[in-house]
C-alpha positions as CSV (number, residue, x, y, z in Angstrom):
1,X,234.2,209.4,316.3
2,X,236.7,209.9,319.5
3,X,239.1,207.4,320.1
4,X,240.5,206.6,323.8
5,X,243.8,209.0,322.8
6,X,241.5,211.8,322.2
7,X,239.5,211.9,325.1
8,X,242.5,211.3,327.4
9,X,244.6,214.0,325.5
10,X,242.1,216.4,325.6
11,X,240.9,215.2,329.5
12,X,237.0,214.5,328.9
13,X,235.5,212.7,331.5
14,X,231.8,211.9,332.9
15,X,230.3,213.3,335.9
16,X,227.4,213.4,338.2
17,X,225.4,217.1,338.7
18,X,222.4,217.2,340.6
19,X,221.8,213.5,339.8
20,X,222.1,213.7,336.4
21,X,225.0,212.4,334.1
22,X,226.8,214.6,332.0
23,X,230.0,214.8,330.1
24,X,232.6,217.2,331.3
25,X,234.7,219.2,329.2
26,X,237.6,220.9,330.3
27,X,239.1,223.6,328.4
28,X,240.8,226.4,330.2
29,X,243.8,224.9,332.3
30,X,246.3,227.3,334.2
31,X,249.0,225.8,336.1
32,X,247.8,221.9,336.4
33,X,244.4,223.5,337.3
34,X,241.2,223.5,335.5
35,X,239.1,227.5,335.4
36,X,236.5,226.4,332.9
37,X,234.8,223.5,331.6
38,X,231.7,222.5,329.9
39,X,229.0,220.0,331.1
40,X,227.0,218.5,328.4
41,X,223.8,215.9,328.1
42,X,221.2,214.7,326.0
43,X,217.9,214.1,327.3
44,X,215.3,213.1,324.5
45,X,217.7,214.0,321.1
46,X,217.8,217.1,322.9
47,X,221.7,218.7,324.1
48,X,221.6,220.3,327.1
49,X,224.6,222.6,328.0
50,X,226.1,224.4,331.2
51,X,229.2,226.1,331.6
52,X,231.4,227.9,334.1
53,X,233.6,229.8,331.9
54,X,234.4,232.5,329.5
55,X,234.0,232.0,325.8
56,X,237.2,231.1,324.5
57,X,238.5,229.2,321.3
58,X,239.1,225.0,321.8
59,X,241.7,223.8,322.2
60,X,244.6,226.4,321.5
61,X,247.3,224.3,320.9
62,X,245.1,223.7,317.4
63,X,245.7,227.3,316.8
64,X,249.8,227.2,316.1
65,X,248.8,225.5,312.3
66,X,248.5,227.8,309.2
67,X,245.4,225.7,308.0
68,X,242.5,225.1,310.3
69,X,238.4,224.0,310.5
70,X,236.8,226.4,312.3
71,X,233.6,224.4,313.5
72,X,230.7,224.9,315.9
73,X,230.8,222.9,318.7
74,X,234.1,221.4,320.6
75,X,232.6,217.4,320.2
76,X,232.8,218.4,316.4
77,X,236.3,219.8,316.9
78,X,237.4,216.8,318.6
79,X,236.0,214.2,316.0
80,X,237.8,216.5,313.2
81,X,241.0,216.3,315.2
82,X,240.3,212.2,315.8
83,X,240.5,212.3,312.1
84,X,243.4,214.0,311.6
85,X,241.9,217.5,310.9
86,X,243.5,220.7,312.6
87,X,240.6,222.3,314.1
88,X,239.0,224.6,316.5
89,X,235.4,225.8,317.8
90,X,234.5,228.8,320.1
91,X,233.5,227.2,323.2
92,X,230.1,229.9,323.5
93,X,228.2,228.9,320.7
94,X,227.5,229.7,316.7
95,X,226.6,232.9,317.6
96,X,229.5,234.2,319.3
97,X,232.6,234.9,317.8
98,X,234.6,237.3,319.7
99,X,236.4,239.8,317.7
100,X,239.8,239.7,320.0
101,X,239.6,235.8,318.4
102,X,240.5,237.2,315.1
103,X,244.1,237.7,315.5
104,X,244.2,234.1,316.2
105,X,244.0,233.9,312.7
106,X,246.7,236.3,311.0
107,X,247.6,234.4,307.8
108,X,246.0,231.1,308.4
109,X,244.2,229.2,305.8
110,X,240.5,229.2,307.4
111,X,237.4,226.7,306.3
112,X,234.7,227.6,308.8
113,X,232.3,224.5,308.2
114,X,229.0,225.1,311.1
115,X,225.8,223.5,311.8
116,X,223.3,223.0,309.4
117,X,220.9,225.4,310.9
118,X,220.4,229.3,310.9
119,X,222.4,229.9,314.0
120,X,225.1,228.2,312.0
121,X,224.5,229.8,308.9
122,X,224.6,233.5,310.3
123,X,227.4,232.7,313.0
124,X,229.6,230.9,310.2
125,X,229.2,234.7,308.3
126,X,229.9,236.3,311.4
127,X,233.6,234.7,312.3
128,X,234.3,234.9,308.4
129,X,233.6,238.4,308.5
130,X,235.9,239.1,311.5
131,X,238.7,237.2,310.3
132,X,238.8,238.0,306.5
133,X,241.3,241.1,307.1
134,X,243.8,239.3,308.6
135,X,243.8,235.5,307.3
136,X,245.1,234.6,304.3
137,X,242.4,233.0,303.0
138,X,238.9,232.0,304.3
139,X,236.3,229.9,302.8
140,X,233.0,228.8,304.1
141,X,231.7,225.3,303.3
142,X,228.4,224.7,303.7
143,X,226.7,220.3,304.4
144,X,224.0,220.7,302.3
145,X,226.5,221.1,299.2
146,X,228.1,218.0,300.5
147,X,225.6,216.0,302.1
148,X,222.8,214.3,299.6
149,X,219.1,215.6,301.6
150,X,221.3,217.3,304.3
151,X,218.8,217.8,307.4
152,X,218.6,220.6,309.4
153,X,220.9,220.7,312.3
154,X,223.2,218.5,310.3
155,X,227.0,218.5,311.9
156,X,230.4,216.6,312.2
157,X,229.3,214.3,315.1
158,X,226.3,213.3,313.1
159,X,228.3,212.8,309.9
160,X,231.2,211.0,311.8
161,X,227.7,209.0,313.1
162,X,226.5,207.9,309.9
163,X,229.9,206.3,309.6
164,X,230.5,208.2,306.3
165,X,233.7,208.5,304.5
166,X,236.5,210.6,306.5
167,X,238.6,210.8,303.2
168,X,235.7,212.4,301.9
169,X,235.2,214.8,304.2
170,X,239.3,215.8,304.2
171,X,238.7,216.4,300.7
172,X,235.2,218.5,301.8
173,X,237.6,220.5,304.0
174,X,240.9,220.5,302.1
């Protein structure tokens, strides 16, 4: 669900590690120069992950609208963005959701939409709970009230896969 604009605006690239190919996400530029970035890979259905860097929430320009999709996973940021979505994802996992992140989200208009999974379900709770103080409004939206036999794991990338209806999901999210 990228197009050639997003992963040029947003600088993802692939690149050989120990032999192996993975795709490289930047996210962390400082003058011109790259501190942290993402390598990521799938071997057998499985996504494997290293990173460099410090958690942080991708990509910050996102963060200047009053309504955004927080989602798990920058790949399902990205294909939300492709699609005309303002949207952002902690680059460290469902899990983590850094309380300093919170003021990132003073009187925004937040649906926090995460994996189809436990890790999503308790770290979608998690961000809701640090950010319901000082947001204007935050709603979580869950696939399997969406998706018809939602399986587990279920995500953005693998709805965007399926070639389902975008206009469907804006409404979903809206």
């Amino acid at each position: 669900g990228l197009s050639y604009d997003i992963i040029e605006q947003y600088k993802l690239g692939l690149n050989k590690y120990y032999n192996k190919e993975w795709l490289l996400l930047p996210y962390d530029f400082n003058d011109g120069h790259c501190w942290n970035y993402k390598r990521i890979r799938w071997v057998n259905g499985t996504k494997e992950v290293r990173t460099n860097g410090v958690g942080k929430l991708y990509p910050e320009p996102m963060l200047k609208h009053n309504k955004l999709v927080l989602c798990e996973g920058e790949l399902d940021c990205l294909a939300l963005i492709a699609n005309g979505i303002f949207s952002v994802s902690g680059t460290c996992g469902a899990g983590t959701f850094k309380q300093p992140w919170a003021s990132d989200f003073a009187n925004k208009h937040v649906i926090i939409i995460y994996d189809n999974d436990e890790a999503g379900q308790t770290g979608s709770i998690k961000a809701a709970k640090a950010i319901k103080q000082i947001a204007k409004k935050v709603e979580i939206r869950q696939w399997s009230t969406f998706v018809p036999d939602c399986p587990k794991h279920y995500d953005v990338c693998q709805y965007m896969e399926e070639m389902r209806d975008t206009d469907e999901l804006n409404k979903f999210l809206s």
